[in-house]
N, CA, C and O atoms as a Tinker XYZ file with bonds, in Angstrom:
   516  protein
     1  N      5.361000   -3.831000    4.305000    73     2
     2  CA     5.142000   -2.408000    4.085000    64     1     3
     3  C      5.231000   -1.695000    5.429000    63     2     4     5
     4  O      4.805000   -2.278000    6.426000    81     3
     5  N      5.729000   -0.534000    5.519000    73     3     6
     6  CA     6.095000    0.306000    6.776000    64     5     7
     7  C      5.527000    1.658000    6.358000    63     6     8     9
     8  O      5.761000    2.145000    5.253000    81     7
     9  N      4.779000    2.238000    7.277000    73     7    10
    10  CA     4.539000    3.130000    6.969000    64     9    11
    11  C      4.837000    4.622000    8.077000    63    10    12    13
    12  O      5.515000    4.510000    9.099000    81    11
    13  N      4.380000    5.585000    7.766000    73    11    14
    14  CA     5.075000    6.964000    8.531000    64    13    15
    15  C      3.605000    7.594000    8.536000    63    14    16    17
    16  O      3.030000    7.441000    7.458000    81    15
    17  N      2.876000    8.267000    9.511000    73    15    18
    18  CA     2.137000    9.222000    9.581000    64    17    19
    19  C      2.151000   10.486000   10.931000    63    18    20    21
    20  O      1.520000   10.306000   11.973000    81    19
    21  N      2.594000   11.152000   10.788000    73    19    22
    22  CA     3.351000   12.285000   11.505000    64    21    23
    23  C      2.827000   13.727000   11.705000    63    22    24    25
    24  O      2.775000   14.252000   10.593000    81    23
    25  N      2.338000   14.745000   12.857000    73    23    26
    26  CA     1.748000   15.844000   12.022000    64    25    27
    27  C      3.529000   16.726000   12.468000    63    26    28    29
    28  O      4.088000   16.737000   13.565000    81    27
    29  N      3.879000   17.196000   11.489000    73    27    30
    30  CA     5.063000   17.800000   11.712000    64    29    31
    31  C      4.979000   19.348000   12.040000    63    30    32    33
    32  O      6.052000   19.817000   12.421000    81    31
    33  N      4.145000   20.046000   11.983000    73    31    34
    34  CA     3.976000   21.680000   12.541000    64    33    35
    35  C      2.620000   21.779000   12.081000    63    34    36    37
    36  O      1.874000   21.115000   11.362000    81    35
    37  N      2.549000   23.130000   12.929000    73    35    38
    38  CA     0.789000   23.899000   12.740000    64    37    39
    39  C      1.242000   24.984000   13.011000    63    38    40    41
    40  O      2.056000   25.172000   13.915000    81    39
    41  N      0.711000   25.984000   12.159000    73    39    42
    42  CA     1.021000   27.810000   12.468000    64    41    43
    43  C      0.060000   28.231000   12.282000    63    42    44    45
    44  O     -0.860000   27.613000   11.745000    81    43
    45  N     -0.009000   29.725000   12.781000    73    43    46
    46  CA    -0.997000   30.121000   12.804000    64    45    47
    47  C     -0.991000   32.170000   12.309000    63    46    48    49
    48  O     -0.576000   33.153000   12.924000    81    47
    49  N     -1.767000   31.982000   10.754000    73    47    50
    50  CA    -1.742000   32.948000   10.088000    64    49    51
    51  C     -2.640000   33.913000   10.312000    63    50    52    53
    52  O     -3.743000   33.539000   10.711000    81    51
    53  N     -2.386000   35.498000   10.100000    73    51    54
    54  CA    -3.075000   36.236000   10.524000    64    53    55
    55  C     -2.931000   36.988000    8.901000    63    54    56    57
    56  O     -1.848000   37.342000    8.435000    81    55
    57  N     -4.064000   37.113000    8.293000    73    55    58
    58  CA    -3.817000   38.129000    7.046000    64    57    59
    59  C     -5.300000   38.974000    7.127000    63    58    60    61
    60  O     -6.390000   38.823000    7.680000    81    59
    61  N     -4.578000   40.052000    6.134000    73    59    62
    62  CA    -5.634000   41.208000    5.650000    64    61    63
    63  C     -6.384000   40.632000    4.291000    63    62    64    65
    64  O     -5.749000   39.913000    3.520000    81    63
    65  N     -7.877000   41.009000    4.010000    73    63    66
    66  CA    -8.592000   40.624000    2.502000    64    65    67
    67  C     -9.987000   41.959000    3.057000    63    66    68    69
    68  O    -10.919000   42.154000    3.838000    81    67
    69  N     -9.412000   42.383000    2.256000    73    67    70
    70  CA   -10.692000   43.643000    1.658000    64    69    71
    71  C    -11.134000   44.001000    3.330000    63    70    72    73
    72  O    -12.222000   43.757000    3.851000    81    71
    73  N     -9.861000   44.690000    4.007000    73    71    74
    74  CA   -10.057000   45.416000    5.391000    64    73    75
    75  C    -10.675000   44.967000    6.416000    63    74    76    77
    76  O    -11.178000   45.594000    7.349000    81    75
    77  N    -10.597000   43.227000    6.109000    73    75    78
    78  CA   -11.520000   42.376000    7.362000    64    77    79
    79  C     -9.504000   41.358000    7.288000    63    78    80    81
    80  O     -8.666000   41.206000    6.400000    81    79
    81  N     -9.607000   40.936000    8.793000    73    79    82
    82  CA    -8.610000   40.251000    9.024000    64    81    83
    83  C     -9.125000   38.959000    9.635000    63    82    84    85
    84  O     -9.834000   38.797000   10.629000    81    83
    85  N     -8.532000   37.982000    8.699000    73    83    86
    86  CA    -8.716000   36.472000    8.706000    64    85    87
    87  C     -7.904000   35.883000    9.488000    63    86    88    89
    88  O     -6.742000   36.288000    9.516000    81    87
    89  N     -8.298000   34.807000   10.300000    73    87    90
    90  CA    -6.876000   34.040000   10.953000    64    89    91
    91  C     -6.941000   32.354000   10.121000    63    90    92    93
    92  O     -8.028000   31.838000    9.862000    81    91
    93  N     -5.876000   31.809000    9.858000    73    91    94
    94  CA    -5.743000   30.781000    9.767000    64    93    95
    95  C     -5.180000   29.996000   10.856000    63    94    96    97
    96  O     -4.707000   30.240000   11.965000    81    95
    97  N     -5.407000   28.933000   10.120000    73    95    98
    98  CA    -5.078000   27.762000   11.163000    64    97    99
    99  C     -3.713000   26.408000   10.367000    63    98   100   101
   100  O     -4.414000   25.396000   10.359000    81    99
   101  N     -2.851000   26.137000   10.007000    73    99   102
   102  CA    -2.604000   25.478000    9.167000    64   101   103
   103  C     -1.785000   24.236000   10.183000    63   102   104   105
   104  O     -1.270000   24.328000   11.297000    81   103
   105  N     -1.924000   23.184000    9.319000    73   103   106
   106  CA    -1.515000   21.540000   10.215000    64   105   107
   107  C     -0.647000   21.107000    8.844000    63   106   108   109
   108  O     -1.227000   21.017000    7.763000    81   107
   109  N      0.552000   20.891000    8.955000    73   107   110
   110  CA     1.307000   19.992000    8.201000    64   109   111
   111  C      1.359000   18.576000    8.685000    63   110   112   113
   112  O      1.281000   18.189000    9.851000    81   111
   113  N      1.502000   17.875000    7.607000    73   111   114
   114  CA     1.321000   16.088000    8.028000    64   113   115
   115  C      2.253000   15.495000    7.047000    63   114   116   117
   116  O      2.163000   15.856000    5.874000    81   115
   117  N      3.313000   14.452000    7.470000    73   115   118
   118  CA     3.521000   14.057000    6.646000    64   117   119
   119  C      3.293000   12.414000    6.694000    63   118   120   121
   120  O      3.156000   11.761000    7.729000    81   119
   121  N      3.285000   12.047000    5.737000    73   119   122
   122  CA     2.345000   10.586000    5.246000    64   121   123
   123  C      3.517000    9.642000    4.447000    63   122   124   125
   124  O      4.400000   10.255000    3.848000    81   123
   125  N      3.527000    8.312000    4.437000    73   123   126
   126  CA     4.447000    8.041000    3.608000    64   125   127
   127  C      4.442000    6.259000    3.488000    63   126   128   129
   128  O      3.686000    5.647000    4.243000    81   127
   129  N      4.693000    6.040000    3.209000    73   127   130
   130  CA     4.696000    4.044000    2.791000    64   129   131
   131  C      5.945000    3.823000    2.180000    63   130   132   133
   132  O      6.309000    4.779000    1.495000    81   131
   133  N      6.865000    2.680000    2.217000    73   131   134
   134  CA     7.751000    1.748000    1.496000    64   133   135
   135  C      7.891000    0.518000    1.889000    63   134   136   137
   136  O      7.845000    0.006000    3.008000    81   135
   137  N      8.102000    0.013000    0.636000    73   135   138
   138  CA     7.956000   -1.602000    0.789000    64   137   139
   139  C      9.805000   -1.750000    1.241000    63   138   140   141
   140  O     10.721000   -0.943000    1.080000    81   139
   141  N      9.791000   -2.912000    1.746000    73   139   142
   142  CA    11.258000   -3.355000    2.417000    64   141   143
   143  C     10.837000   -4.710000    2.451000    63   142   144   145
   144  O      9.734000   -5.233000    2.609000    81   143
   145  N     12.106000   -5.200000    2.244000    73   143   146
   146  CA    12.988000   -6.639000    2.424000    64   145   147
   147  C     13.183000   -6.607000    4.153000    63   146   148   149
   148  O     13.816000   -5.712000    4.712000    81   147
   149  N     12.847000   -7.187000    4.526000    73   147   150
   150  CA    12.721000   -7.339000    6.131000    64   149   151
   151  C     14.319000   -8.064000    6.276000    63   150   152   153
   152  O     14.418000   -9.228000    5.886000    81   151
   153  N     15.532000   -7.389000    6.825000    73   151   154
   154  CA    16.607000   -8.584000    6.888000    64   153   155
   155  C     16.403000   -9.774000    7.517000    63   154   156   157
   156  O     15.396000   -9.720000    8.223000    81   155
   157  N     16.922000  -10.763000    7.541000    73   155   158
   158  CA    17.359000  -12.106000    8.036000    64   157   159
   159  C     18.209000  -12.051000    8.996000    63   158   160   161
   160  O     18.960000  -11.097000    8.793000    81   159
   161  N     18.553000  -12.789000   10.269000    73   159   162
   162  CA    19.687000  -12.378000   11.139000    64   161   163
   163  C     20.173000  -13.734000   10.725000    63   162   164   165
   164  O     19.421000  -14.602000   10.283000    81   163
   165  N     21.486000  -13.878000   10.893000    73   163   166
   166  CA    22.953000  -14.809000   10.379000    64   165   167
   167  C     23.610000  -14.769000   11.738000    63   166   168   169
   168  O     23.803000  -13.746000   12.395000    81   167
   169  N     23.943000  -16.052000   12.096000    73   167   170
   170  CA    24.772000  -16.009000   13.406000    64   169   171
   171  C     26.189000  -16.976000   12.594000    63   170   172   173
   172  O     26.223000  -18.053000   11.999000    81   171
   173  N     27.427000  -15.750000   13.012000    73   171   174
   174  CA    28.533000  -16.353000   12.498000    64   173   175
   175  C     29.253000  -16.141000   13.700000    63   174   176   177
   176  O     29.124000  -15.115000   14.368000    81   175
   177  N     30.308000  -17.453000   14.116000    73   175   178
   178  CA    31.605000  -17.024000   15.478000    64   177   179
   179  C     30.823000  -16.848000   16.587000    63   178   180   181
   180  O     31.339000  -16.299000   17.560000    81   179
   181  N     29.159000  -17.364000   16.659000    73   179   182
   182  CA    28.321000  -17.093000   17.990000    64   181   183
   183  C     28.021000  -15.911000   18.427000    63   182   184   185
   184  O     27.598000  -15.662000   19.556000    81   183
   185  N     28.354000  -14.659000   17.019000    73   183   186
   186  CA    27.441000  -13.758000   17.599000    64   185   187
   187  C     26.102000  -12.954000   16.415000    63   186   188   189
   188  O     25.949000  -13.199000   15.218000    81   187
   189  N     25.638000  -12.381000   16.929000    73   187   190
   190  CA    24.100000  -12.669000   15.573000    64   189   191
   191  C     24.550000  -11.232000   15.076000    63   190   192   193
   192  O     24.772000  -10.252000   15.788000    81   191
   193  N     24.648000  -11.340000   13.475000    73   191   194
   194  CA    24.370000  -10.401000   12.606000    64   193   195
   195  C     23.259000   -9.929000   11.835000    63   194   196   197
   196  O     22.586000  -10.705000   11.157000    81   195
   197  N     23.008000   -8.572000   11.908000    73   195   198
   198  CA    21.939000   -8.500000   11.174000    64   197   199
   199  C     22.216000   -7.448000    9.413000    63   198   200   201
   200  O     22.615000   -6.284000    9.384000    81   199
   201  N     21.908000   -8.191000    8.326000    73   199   202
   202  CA    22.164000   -7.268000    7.415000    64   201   203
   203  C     20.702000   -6.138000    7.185000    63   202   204   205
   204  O     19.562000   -6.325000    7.610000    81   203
   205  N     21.213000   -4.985000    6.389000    73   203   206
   206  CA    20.680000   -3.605000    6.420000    64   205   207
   207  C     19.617000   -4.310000    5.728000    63   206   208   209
   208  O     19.829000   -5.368000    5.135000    81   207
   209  N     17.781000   -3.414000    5.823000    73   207   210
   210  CA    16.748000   -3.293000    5.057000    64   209   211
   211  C     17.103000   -3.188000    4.017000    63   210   212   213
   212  O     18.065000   -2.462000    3.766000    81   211
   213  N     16.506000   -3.816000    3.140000    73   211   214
   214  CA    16.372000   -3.796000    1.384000    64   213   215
   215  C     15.253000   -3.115000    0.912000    63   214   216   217
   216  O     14.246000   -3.805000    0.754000    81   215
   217  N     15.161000   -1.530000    0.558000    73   215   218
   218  CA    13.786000   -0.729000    0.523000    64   217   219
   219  C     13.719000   -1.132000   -1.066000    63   218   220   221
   220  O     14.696000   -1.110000   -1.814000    81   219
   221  N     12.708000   -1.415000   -1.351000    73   219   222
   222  CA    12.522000   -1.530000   -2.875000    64   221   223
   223  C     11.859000   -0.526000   -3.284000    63   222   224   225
   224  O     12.361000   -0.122000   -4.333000    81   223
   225  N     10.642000    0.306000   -2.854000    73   223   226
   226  CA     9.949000    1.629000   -3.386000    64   225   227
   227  C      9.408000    2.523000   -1.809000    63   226   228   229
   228  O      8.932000    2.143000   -0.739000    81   227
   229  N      9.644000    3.349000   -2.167000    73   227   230
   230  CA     8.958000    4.947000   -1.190000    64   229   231
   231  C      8.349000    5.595000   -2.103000    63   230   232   233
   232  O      8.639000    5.939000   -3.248000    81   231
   233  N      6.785000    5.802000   -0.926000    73   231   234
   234  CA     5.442000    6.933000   -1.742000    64   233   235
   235  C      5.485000    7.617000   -0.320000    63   234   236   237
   236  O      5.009000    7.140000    0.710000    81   235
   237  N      6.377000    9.255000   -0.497000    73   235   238
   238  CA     5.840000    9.786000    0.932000    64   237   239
   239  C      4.558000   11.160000    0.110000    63   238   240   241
   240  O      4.367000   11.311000   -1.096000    81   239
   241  N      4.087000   11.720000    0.925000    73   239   242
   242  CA     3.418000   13.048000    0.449000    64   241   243
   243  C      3.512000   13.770000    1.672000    63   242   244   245
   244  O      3.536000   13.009000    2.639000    81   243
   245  N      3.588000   15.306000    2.037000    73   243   246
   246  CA     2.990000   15.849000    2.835000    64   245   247
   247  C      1.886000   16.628000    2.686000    63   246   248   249
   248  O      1.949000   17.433000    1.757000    81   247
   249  N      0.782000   16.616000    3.407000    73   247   250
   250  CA    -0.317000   16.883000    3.364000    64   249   251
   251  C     -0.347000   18.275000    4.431000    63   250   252   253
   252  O      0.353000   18.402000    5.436000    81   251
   253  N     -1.305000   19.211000    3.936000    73   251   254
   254  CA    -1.408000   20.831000    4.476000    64   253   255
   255  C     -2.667000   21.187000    4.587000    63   254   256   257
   256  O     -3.187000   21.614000    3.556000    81   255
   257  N     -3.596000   21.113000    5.962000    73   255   258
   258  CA    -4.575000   21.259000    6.263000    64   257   259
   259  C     -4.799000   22.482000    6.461000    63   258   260   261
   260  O     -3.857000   22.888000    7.142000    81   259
   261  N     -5.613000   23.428000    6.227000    73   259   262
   262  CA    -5.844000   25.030000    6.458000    64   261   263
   263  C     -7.611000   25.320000    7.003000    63   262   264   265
   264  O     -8.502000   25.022000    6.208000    81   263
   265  N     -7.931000   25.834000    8.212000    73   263   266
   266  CA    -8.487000   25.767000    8.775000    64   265   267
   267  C     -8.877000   27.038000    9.063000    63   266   268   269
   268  O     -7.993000   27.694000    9.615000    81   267
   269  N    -10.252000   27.798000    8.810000    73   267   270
   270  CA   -10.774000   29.263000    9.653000    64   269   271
   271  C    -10.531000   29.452000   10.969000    63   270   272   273
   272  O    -10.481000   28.383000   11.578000    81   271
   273  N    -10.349000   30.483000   11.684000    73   271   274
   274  CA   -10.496000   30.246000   13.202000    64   273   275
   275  C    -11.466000   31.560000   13.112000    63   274   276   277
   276  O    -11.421000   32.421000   12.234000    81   275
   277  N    -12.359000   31.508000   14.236000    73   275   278
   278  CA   -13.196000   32.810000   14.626000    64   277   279
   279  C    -12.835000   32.638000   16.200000    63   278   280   281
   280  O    -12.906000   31.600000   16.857000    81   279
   281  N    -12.381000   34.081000   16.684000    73   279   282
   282  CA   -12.202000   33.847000   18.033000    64   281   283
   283  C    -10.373000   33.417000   18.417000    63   282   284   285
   284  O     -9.457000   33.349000   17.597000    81   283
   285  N    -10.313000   33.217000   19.704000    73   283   286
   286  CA    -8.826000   32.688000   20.083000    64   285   287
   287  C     -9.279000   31.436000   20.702000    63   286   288   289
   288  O    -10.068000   31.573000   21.636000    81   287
   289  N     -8.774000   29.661000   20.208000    73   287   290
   290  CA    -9.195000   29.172000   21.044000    64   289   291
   291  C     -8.187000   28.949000   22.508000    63   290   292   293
   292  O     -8.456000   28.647000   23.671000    81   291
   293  N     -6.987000   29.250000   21.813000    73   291   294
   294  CA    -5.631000   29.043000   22.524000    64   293   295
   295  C     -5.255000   27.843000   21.986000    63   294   296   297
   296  O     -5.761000   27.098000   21.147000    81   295
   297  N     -4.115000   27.811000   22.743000    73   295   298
   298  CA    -2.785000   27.126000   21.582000    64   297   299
   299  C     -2.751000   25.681000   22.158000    63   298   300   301
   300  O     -2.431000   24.741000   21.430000    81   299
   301  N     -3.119000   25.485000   23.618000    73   299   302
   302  CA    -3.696000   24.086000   23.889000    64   301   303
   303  C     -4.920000   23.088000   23.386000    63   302   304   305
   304  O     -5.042000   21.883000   23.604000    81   303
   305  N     -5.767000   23.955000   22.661000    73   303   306
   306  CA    -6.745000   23.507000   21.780000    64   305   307
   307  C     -6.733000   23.400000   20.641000    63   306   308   309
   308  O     -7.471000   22.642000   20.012000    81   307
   309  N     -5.659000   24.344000   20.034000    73   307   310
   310  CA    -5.056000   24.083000   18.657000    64   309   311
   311  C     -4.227000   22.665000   18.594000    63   310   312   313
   312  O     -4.574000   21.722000   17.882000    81   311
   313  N     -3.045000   22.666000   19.478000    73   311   314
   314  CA    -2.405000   21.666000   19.585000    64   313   315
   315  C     -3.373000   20.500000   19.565000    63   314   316   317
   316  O     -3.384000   19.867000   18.509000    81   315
   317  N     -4.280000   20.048000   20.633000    73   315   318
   318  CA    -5.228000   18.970000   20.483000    64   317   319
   319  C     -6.104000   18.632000   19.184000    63   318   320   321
   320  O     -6.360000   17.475000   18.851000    81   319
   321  N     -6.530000   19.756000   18.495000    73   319   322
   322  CA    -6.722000   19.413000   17.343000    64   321   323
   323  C     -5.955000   19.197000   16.021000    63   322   324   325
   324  O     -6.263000   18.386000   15.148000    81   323
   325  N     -5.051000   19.931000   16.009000    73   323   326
   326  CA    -3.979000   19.361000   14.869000    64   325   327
   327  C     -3.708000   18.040000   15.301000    63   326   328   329
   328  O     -3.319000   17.756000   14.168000    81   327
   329  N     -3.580000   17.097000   15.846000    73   327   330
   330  CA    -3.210000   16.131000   16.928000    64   329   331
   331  C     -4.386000   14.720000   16.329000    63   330   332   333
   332  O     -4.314000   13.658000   15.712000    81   331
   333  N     -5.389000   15.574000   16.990000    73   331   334
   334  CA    -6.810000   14.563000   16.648000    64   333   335
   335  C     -7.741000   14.713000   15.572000    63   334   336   337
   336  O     -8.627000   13.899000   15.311000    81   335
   337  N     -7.489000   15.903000   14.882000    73   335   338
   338  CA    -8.850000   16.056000   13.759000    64   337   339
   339  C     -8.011000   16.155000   12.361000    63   338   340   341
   340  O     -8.480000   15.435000   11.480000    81   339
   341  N     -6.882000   16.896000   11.999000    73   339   342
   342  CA    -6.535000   17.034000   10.892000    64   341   343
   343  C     -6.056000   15.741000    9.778000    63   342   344   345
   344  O     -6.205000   15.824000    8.559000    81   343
   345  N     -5.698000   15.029000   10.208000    73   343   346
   346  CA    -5.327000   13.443000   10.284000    64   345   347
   347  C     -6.997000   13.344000    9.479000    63   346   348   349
   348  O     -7.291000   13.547000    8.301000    81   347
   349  N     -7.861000   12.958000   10.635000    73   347   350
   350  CA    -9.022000   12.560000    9.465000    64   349   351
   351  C     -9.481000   13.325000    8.165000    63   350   352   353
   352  O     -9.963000   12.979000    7.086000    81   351
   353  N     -9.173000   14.337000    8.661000    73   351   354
   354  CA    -9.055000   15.190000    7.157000    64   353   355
   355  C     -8.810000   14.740000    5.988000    63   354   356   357
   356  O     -9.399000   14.474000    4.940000    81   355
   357  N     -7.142000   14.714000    6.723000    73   355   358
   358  CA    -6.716000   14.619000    4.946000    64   357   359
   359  C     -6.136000   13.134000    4.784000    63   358   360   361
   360  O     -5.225000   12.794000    4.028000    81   359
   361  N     -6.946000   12.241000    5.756000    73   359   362
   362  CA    -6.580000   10.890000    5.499000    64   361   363
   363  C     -6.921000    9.847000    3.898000    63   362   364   365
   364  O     -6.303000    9.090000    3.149000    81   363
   365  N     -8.438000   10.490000    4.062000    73   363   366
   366  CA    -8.754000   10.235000    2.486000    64   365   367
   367  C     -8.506000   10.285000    1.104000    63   366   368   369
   368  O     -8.722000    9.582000    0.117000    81   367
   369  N     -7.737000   11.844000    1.498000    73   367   370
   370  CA    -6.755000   12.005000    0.047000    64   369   371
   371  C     -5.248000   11.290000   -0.472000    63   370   372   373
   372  O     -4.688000   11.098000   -1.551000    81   371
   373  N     -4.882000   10.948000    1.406000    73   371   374
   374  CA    -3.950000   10.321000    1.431000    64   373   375
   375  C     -3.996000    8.703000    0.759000    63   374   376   377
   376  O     -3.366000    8.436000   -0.264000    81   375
   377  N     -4.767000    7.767000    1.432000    73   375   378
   378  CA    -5.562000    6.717000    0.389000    64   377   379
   379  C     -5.338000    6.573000   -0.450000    63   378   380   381
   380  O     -4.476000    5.831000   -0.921000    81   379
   381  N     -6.279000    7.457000   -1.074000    73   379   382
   382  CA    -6.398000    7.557000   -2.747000    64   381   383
   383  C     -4.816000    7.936000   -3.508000    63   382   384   385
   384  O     -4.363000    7.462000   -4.549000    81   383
   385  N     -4.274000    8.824000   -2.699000    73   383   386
   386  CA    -2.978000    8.631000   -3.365000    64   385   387
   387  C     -2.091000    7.392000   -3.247000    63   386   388   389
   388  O     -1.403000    6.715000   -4.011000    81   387
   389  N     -2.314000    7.394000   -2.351000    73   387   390
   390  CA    -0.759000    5.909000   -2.178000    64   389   391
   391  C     -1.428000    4.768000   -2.701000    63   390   392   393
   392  O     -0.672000    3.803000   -2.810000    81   391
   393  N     -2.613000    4.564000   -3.064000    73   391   394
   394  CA    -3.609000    3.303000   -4.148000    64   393   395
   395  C     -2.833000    3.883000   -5.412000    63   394   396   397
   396  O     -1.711000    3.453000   -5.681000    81   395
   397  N     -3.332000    4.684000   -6.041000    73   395   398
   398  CA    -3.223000    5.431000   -7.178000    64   397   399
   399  C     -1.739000    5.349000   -7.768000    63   398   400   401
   400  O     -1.463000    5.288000   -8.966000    81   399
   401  N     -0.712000    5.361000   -6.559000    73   399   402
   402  CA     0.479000    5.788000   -6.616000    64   401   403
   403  C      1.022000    4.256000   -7.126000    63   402   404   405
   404  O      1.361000    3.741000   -8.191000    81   403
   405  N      0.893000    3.852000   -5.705000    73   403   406
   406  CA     1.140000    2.174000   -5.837000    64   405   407
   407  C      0.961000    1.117000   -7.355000    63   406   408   409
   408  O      1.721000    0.383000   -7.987000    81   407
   409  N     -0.802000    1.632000   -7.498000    73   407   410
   410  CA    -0.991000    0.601000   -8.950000    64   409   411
   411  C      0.316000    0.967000  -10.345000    63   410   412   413
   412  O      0.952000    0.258000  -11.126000    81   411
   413  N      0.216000    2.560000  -10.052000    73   411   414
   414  CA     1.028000    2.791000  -11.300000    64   413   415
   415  C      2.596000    2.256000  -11.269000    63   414   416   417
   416  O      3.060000    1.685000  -12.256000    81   415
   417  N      3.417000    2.487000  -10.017000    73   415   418
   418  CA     4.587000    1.642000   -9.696000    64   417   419
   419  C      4.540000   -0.065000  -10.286000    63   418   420   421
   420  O      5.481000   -0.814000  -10.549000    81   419
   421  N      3.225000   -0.275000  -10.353000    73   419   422
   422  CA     2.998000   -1.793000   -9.815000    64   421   423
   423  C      3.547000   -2.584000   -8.521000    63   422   424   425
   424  O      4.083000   -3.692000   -8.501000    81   423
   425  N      3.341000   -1.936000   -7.720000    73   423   426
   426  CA     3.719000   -2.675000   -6.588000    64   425   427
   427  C      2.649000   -3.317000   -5.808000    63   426   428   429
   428  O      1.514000   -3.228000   -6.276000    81   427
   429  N      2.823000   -3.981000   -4.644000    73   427   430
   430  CA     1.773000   -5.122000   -4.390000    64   429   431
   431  C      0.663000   -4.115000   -3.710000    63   430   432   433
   432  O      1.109000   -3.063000   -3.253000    81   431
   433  N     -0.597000   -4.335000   -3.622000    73   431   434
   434  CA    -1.970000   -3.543000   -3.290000    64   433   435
   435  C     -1.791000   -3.157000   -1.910000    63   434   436   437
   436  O     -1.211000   -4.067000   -1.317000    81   435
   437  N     -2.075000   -2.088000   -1.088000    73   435   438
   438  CA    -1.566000   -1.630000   -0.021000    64   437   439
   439  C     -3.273000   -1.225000    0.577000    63   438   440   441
   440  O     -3.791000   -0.211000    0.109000    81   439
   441  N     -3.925000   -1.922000    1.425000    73   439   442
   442  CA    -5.008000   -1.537000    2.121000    64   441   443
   443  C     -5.023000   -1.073000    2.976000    63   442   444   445
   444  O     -4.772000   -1.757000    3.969000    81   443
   445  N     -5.386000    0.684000    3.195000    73   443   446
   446  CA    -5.334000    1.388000    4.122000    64   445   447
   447  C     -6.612000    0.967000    4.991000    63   446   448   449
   448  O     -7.517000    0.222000    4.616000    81   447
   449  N     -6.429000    1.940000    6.886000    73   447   450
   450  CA    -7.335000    1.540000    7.596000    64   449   451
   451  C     -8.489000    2.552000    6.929000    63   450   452   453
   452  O     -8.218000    2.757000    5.746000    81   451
   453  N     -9.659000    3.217000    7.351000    73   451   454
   454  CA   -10.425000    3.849000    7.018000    64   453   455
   455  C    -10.364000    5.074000    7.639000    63   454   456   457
   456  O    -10.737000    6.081000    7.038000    81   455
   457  N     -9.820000    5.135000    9.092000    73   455   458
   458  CA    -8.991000    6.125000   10.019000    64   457   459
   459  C     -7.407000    5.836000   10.373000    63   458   460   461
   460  O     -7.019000    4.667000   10.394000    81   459
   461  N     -6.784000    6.577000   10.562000    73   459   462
   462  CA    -5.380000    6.164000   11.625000    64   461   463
   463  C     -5.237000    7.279000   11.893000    63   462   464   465
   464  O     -5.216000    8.136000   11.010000    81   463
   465  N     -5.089000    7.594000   13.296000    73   463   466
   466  CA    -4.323000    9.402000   14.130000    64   465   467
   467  C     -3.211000    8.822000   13.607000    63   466   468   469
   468  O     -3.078000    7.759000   13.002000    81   467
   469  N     -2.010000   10.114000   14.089000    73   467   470
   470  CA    -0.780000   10.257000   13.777000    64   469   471
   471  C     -0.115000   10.147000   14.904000    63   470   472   473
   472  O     -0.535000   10.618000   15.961000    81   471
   473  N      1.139000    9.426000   14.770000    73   471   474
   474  CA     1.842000    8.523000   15.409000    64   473   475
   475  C      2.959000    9.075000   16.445000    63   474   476   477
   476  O      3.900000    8.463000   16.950000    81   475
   477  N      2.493000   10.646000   16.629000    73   475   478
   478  CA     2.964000   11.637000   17.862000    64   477   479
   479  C      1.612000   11.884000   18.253000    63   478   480   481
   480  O      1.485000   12.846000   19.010000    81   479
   481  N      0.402000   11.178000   17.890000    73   479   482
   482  CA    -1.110000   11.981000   18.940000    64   481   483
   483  C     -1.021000   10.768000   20.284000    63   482   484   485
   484  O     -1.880000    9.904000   20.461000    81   483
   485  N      0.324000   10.968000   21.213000    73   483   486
   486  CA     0.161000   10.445000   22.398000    64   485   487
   487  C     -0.250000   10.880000   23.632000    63   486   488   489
   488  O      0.576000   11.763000   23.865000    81   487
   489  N     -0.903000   10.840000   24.464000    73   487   490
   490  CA    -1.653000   11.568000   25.405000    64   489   491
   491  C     -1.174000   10.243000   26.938000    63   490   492   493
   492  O     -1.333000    9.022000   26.975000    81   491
   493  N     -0.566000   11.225000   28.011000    73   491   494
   494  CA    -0.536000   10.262000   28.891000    64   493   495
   495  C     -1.599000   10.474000   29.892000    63   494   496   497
   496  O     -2.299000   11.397000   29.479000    81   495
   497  N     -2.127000    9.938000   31.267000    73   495   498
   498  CA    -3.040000   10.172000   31.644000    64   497   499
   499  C     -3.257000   11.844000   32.203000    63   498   500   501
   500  O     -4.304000   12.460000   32.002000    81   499
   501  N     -2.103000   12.408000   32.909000    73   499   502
   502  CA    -1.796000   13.008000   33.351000    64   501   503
   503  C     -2.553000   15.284000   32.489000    63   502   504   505
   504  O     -2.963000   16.406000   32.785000    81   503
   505  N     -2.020000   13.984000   31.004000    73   503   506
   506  CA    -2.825000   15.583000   29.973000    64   505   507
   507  C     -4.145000   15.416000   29.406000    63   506   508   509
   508  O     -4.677000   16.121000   28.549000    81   507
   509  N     -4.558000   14.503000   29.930000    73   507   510
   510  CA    -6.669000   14.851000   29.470000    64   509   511
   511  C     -7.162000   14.967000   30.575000    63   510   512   513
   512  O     -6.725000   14.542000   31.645000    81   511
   513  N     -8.340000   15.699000   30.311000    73   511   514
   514  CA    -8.803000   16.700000   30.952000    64   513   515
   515  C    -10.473000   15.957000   31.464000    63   514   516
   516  O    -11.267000   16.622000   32.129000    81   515
């Protein structure tokens, strides 16, 4: 099983509701699992071939976190949190879907961790603070 967890954009909404102005915060994620046939490498004429993955099923979802803001925190603190917090968010729903998803496919039982960040939250030494 291979899986994908990604936060792919975060914007940031400004609307009107009954003459008070709200800001949002929103984190897209996308999430995803498929099972694959891992190829075999074949050495023919002494040089190694490899044939293509054999995907047998894909469960992706994207997941859309929406968040209050009071205040500006700036866009370097937004970034760090879409990054590090939204992920635990909506990791749980994620779970429950790709279990849910999986049994009904019948495909083999897929045990998620209880956390995982997303697989662009890389930080070199240079950007923490």
């Amino acid at each position: 099983v291979q899986f994908k967890h990604v936060v792919t954009c975060e914007d940031v909404l400004q609307l009107q509701e009954d003459e008070k102005e709200v800001t949002l915060f929103r984190v897209h994620i996308d999430l995803g699992a498929r099972w694959v046939v891992l190829p075999e490498s074949k050495v023919e004429g002494g040089s190694e071939e490899k044939e293509e993955e054999n995907i047998k099923a894909v469960i992706e979802a994207t997941f859309l976190a929406e968040y209050l803001i009071e205040g500006e925190p700036g866009q370097k603190a937004l970034d760090a949190f879409a990054l590090k917090n939204a992920s635990i968010h909506v990791w749980p729903y994620w779970r429950e879907f790709l279990m849910s998803q999986s049994m009904r496919m019948n495909l083999p039982k897929v045990a998620l961790p209880a956390v995982q960040f997303a697989s662009n939250n890389r930080e070199s030494a240079g950007d923490q603070d």
